[in-house]
Biopython code that builds the backbone (N, CA, C, O; Angstrom):
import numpy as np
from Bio.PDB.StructureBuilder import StructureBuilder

atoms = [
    (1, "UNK", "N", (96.925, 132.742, 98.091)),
    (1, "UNK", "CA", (96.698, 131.545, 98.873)),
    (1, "UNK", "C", (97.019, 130.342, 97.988)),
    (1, "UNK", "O", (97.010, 130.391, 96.758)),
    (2, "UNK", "N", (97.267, 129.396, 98.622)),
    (2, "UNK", "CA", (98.159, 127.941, 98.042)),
    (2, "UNK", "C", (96.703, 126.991, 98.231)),
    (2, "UNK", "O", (95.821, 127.483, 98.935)),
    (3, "UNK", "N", (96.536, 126.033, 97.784)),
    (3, "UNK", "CA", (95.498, 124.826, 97.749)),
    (3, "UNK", "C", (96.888, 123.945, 97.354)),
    (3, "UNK", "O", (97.751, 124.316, 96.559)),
    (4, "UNK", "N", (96.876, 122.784, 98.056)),
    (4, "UNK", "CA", (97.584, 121.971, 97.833)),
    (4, "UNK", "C", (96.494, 120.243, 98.359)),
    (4, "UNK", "O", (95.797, 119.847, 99.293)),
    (5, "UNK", "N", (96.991, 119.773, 97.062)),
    (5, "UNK", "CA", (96.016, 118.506, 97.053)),
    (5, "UNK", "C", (96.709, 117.314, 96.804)),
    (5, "UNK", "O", (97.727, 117.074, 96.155)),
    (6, "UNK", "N", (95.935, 116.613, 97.465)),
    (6, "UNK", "CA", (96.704, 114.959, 97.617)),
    (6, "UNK", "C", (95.449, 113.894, 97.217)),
    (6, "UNK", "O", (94.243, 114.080, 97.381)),
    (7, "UNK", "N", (96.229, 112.554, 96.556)),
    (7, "UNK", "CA", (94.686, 111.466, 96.582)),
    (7, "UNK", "C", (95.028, 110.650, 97.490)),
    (7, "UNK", "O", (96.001, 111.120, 98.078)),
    (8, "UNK", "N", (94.704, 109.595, 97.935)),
    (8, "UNK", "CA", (94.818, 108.490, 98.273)),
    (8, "UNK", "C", (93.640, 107.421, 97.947)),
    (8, "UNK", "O", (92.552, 107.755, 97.477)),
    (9, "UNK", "N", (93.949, 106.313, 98.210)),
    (9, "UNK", "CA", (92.525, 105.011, 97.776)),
    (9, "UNK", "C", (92.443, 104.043, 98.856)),
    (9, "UNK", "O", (93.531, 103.602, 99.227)),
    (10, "UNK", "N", (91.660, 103.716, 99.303)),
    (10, "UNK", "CA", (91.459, 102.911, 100.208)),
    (10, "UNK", "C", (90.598, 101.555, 100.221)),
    (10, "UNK", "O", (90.381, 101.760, 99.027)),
    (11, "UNK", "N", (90.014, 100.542, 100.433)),
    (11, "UNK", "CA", (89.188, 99.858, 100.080)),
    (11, "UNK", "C", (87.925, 99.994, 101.157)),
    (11, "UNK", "O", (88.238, 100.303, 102.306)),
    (12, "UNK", "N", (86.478, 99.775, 100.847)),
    (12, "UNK", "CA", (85.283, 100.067, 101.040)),
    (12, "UNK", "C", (85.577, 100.178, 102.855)),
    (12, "UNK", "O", (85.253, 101.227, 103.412)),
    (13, "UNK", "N", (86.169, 99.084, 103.643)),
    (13, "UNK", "CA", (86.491, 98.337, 104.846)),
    (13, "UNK", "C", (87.334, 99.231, 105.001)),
    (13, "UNK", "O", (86.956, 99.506, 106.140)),
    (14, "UNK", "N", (88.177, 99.942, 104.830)),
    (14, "UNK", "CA", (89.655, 100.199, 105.521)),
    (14, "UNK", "C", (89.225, 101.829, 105.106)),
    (14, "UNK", "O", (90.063, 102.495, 105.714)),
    (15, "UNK", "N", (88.439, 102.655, 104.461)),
    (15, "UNK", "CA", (88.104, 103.642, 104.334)),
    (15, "UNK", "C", (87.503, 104.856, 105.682)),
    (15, "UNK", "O", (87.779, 106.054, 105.615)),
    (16, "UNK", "N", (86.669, 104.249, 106.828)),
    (16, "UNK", "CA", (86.180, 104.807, 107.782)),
    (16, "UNK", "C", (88.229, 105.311, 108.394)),
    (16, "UNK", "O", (88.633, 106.458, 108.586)),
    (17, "UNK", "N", (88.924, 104.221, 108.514)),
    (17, "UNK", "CA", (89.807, 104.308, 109.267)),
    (17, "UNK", "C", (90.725, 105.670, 108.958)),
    (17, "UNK", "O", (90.986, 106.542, 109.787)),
    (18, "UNK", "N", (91.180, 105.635, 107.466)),
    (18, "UNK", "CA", (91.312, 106.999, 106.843)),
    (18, "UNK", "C", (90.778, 107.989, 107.277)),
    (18, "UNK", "O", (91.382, 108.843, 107.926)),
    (19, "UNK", "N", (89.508, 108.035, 106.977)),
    (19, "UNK", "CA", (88.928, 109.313, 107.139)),
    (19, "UNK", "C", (89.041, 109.762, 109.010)),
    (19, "UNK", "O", (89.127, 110.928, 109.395)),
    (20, "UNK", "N", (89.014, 108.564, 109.930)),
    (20, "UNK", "CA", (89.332, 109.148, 111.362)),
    (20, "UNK", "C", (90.762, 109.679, 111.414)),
    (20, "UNK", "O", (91.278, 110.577, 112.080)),
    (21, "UNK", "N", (91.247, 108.816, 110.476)),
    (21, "UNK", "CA", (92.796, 108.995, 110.873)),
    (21, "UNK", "C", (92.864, 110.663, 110.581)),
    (21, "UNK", "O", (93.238, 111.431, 111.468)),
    (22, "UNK", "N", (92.398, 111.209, 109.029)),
    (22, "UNK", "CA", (92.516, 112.436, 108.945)),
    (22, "UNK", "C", (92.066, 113.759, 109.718)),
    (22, "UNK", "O", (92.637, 114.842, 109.848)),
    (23, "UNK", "N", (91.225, 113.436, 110.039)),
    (23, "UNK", "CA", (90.110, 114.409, 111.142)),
    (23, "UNK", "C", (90.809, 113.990, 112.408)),
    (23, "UNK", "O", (90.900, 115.121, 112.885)),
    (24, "UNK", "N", (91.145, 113.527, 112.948)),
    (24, "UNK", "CA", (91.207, 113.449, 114.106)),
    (24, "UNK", "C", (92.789, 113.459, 114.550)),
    (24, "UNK", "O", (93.010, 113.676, 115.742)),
    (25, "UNK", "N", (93.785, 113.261, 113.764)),
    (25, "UNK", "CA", (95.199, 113.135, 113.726)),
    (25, "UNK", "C", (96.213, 114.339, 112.657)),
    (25, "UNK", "O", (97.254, 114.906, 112.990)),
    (26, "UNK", "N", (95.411, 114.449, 111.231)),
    (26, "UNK", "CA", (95.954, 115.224, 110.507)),
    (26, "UNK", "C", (95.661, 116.803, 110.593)),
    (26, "UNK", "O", (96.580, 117.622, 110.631)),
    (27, "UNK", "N", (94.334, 117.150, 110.619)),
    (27, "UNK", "CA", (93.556, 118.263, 110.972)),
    (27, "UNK", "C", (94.039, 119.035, 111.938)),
    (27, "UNK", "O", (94.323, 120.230, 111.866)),
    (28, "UNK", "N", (94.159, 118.009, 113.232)),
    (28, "UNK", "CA", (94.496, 118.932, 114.521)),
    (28, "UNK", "C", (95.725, 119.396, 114.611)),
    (28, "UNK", "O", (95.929, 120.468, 115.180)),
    (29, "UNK", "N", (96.839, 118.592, 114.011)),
    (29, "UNK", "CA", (98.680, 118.783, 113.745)),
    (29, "UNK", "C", (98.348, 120.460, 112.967)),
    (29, "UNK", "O", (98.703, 121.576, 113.346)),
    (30, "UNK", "N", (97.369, 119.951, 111.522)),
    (30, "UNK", "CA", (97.752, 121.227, 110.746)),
    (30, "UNK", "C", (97.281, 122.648, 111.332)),
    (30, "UNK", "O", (97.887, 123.714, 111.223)),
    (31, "UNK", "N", (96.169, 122.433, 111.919)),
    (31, "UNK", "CA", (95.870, 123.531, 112.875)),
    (31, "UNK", "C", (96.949, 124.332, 113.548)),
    (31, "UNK", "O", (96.874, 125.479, 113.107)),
    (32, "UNK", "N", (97.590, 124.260, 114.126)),
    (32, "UNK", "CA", (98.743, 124.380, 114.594)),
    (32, "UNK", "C", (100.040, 124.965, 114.299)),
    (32, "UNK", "O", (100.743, 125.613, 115.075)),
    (33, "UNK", "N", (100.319, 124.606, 112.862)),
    (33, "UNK", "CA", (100.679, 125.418, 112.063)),
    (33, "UNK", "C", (100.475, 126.932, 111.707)),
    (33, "UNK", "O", (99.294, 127.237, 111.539)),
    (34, "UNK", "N", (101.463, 128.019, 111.548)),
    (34, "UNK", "CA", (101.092, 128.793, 110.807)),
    (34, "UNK", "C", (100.916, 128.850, 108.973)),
    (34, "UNK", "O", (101.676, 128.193, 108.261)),
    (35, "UNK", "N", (99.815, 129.726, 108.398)),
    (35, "UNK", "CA", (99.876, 129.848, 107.655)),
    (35, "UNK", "C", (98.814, 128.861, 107.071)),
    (35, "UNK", "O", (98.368, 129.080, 105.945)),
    (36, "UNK", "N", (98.448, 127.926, 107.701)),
    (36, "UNK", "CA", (97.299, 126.892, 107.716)),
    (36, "UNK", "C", (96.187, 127.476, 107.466)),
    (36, "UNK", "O", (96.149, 128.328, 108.353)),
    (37, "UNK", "N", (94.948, 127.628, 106.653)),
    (37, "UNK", "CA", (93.995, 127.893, 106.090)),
    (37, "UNK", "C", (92.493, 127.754, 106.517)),
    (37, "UNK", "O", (91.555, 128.443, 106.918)),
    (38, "UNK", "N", (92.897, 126.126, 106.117)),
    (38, "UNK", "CA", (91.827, 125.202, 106.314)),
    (38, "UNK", "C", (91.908, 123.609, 105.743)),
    (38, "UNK", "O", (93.061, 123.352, 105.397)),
    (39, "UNK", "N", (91.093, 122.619, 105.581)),
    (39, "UNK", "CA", (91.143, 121.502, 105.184)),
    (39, "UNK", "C", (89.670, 121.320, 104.457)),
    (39, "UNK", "O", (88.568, 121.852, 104.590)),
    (40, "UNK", "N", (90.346, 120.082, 103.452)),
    (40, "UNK", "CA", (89.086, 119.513, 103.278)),
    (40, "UNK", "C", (88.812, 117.873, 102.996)),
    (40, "UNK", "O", (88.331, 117.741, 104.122)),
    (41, "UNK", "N", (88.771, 117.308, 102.765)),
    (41, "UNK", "CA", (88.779, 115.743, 102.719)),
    (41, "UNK", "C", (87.301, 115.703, 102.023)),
    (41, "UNK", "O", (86.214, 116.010, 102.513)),
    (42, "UNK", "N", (87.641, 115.194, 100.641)),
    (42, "UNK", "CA", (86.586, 114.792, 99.728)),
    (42, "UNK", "C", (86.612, 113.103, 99.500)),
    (42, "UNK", "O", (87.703, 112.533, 99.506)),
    (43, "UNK", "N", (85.369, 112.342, 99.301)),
    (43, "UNK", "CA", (85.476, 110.984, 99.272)),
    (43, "UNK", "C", (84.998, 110.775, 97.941)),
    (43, "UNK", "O", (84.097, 111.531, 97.578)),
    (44, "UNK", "N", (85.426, 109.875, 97.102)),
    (44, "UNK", "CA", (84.604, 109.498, 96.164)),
    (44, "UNK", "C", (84.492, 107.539, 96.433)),
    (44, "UNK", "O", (85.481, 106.847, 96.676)),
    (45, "UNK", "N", (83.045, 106.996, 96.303)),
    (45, "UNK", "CA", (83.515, 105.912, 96.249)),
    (45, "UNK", "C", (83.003, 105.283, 95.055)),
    (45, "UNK", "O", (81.886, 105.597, 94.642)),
    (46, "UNK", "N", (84.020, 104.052, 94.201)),
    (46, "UNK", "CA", (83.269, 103.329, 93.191)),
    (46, "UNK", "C", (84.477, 102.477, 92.795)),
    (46, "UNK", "O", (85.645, 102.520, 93.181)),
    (47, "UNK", "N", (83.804, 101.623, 91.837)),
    (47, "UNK", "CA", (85.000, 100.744, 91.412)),
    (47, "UNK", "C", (85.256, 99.832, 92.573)),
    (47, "UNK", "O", (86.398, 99.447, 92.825)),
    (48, "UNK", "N", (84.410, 99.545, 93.152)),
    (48, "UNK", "CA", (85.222, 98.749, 94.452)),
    (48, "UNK", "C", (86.497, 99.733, 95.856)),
    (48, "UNK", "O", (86.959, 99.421, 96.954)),
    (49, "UNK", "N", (86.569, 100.651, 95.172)),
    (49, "UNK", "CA", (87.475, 101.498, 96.273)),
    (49, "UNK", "C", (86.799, 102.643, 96.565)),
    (49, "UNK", "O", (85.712, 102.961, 96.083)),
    (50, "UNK", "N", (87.652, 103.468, 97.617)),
    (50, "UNK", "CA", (86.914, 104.577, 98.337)),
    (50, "UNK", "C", (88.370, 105.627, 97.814)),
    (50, "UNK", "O", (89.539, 105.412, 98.135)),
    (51, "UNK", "N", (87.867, 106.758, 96.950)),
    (51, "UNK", "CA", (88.913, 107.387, 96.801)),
    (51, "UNK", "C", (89.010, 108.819, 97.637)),
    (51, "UNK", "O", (88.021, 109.440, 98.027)),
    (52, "UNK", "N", (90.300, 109.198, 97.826)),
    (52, "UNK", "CA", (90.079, 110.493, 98.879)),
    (52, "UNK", "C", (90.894, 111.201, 98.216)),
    (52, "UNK", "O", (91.799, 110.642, 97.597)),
    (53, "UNK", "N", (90.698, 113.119, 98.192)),
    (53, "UNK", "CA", (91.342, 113.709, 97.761)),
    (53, "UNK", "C", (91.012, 114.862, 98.679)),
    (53, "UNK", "O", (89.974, 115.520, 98.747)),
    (54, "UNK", "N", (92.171, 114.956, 99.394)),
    (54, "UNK", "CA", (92.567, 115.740, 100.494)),
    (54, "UNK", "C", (93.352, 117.185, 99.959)),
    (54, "UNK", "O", (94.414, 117.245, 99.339)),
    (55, "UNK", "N", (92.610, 118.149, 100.336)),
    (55, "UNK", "CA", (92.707, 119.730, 99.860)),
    (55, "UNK", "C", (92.980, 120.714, 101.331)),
    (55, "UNK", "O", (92.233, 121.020, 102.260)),
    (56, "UNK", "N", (94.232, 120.980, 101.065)),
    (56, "UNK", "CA", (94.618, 121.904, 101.963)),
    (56, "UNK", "C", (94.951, 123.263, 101.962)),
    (56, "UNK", "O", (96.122, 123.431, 101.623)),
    (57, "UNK", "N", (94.394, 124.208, 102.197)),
    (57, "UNK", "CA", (94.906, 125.373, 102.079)),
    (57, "UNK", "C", (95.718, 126.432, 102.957)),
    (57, "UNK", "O", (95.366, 126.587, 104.126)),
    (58, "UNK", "N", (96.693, 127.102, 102.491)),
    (58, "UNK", "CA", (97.964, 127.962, 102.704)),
    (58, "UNK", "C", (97.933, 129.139, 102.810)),
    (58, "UNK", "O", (96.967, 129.494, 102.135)),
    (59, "UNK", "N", (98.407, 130.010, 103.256)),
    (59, "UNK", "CA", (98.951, 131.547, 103.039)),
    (59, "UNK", "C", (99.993, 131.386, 101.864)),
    (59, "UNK", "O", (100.245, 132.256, 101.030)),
    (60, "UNK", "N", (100.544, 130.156, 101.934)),
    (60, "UNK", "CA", (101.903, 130.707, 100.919)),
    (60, "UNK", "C", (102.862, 129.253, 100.691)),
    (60, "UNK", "O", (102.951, 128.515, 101.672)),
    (61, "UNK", "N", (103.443, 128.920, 99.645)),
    (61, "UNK", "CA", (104.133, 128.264, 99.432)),
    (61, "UNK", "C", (105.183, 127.856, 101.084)),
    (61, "UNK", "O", (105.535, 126.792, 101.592)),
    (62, "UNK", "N", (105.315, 128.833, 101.342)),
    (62, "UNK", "CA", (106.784, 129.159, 102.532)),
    (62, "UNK", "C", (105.687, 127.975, 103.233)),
    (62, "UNK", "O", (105.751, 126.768, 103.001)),
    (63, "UNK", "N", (104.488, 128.772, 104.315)),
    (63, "UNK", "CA", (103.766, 128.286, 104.897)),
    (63, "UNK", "C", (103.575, 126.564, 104.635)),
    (63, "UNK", "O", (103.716, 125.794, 105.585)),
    (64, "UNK", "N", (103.330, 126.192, 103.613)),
    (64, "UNK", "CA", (103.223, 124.602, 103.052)),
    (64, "UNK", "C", (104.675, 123.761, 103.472)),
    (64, "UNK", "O", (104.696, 122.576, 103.805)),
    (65, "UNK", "N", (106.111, 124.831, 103.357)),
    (65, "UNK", "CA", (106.798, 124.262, 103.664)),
    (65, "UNK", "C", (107.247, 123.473, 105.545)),
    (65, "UNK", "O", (107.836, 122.500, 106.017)),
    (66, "UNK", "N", (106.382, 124.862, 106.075)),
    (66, "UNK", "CA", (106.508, 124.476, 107.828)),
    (66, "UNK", "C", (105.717, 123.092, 107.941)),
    (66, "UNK", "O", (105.871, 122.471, 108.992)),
    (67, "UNK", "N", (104.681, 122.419, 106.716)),
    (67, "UNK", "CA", (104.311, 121.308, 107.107)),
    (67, "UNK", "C", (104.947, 119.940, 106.546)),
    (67, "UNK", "O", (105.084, 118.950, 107.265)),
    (68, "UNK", "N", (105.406, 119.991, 104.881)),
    (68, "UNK", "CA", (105.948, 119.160, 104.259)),
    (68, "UNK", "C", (107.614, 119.050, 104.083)),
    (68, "UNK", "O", (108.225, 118.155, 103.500)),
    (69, "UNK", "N", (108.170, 120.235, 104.764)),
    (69, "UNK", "CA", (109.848, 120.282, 104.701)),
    (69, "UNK", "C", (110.068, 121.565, 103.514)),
    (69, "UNK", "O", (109.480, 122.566, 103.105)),
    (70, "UNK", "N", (111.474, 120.701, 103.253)),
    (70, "UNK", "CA", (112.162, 121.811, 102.247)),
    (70, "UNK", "C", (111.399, 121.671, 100.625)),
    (70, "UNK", "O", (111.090, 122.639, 99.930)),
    (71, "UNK", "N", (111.201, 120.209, 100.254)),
    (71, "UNK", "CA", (110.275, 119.958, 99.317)),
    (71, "UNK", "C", (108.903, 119.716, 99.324)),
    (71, "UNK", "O", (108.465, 118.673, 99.811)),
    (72, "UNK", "N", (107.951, 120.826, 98.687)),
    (72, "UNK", "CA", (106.682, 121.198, 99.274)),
    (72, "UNK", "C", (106.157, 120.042, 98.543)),
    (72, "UNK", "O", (105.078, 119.595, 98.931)),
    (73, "UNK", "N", (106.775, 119.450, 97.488)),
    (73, "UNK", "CA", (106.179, 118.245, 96.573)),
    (73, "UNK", "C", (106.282, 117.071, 97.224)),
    (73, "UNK", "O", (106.124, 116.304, 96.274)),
    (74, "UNK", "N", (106.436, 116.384, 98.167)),
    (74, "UNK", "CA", (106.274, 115.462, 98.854)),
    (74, "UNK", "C", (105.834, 115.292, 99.707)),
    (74, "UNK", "O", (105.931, 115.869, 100.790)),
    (75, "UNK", "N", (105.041, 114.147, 99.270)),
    (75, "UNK", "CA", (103.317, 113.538, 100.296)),
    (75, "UNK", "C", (103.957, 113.110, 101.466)),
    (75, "UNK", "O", (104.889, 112.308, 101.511)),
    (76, "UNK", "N", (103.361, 113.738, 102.517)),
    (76, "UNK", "CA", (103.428, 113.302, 104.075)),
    (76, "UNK", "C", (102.617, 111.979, 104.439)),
    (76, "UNK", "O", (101.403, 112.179, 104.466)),
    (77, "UNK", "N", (102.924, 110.953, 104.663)),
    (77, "UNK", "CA", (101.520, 109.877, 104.668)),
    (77, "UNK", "C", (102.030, 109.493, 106.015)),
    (77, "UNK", "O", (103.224, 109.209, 105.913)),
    (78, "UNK", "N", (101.637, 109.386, 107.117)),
    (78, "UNK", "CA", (102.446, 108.907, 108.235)),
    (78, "UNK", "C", (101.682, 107.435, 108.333)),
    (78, "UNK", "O", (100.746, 107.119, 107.598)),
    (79, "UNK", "N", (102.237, 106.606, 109.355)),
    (79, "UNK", "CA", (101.932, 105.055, 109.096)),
    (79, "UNK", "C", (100.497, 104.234, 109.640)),
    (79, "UNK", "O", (100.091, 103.092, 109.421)),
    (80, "UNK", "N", (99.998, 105.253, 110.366)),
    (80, "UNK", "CA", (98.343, 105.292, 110.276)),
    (80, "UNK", "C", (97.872, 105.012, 109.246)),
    (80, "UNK", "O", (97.529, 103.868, 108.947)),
    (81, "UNK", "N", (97.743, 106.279, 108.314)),
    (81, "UNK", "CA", (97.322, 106.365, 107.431)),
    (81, "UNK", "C", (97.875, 105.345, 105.985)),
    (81, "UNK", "O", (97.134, 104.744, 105.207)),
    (82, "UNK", "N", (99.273, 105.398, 105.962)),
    (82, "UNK", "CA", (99.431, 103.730, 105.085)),
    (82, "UNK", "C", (98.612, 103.009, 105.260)),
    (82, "UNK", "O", (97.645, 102.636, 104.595)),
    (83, "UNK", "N", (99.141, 102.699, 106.557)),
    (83, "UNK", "CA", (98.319, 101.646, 107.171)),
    (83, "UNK", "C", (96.458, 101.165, 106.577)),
    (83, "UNK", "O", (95.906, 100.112, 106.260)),
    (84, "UNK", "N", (96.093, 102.417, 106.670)),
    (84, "UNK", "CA", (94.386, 102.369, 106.205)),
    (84, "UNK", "C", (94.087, 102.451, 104.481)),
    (84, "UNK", "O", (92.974, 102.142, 104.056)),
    (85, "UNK", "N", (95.108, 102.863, 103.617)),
    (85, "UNK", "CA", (95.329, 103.082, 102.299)),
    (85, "UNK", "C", (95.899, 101.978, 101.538)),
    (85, "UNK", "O", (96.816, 101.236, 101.889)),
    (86, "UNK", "N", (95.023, 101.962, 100.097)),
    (86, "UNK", "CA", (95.687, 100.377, 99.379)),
    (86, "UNK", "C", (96.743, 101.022, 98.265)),
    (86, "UNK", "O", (97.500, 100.323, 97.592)),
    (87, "UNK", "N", (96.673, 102.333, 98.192)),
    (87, "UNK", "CA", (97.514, 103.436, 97.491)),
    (87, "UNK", "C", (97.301, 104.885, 97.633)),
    (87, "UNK", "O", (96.375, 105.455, 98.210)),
    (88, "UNK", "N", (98.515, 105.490, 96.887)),
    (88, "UNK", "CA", (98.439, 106.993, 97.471)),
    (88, "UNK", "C", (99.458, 107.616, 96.546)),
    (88, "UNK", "O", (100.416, 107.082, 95.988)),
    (89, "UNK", "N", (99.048, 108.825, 96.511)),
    (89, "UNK", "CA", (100.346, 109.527, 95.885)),
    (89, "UNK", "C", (101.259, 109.647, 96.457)),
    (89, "UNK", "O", (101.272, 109.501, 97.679)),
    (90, "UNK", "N", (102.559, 110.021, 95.593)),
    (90, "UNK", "CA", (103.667, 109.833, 96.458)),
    (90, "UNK", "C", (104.365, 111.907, 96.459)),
    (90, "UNK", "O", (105.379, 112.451, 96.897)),
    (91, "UNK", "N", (103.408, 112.286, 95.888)),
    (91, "UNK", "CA", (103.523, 113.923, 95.516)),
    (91, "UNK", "C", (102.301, 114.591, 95.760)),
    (91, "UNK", "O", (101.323, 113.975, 95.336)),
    (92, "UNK", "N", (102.011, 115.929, 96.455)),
    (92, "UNK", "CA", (101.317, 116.348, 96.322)),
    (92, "UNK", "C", (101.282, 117.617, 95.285)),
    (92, "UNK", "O", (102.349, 118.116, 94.929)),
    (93, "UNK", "N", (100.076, 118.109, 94.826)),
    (93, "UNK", "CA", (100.585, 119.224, 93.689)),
    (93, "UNK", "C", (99.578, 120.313, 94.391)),
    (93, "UNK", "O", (98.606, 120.082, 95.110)),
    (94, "UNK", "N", (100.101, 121.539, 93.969)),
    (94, "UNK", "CA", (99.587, 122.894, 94.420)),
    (94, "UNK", "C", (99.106, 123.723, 93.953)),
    (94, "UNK", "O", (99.953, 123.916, 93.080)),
    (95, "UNK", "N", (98.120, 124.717, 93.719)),
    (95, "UNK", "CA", (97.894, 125.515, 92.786)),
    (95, "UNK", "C", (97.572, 126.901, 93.543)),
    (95, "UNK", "O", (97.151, 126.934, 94.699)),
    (96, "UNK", "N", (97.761, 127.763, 92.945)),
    (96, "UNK", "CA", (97.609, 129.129, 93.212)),
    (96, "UNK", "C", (96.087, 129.940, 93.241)),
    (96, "UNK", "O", (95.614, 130.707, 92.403)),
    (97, "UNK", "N", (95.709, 129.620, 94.104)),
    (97, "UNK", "CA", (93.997, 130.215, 94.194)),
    (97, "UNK", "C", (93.933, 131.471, 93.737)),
    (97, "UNK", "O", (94.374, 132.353, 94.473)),
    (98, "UNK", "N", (93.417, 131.805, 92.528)),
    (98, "UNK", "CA", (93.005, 133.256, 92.009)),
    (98, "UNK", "C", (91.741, 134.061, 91.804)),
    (98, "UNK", "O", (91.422, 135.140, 91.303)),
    (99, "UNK", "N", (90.988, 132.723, 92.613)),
    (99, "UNK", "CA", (89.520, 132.827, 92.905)),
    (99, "UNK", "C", (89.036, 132.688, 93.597)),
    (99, "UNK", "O", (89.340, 131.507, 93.766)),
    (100, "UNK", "N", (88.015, 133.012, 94.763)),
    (100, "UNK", "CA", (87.377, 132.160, 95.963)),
    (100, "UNK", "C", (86.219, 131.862, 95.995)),
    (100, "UNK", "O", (85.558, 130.986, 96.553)),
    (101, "UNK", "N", (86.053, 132.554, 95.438)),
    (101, "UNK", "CA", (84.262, 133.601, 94.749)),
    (101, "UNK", "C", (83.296, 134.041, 96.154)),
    (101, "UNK", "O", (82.066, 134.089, 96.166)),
    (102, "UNK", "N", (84.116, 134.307, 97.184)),
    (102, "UNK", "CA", (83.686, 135.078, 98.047)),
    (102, "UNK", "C", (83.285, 136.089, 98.224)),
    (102, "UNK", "O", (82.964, 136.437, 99.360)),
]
sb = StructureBuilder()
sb.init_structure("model")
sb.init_model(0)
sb.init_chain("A")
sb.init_seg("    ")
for serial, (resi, resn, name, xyz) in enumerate(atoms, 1):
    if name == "N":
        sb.init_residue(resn, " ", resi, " ")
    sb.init_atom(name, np.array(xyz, "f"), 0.0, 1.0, " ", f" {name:<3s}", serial, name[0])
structure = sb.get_structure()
């Protein structure tokens, strides 16, 4: 299984909007997908910003590709979500789950 993770930052105000945007717009697309896992959307806030680091999980590299294209390394941000973000990665990175502890 693939975990593939993304950040983004948002400010204190423009943070709720993110997080609908993801649950309610990103979630339901990836559903849909094969090979789709699950999600997770973690918040951290401080510093004046709201940081998010969005964790997705895969069956498989291939699978990651039916959502991000031919290059699994590039962040999908659609213009919602700009829209609600004061930055973001422009890559997402992936790692190979060798544990679940299930």
């Amino acid at each position: 299984m693939i975990a593939r993770l993304w950040r983004g930052q948002a400010t204190p105000e423009k943070a709720p909007h993110y997080q609908r945007h993801f649950t309610e717009h990103v979630v339901p697309h990836l559903k849909e997908l094969d090979g789709h896992r699950g999600a997770y959307l973690l918040r951290h806030a401080g510093d004046g910003n709201v940081e998010f680091l969005a964790v997705t999980l895969w069956e498989s590299i291939d699978s990651v590709r039916a959502f991000s294209g031919q290059d699994p390394n590039v962040a999908i941000v659609e213009p919602e979500g700009r829209a609600a973000l004061s930055s973001f990665d422009e890559v997402a990175r992936h790692y190979e789950i060798v544990y679940d502890g299930t």
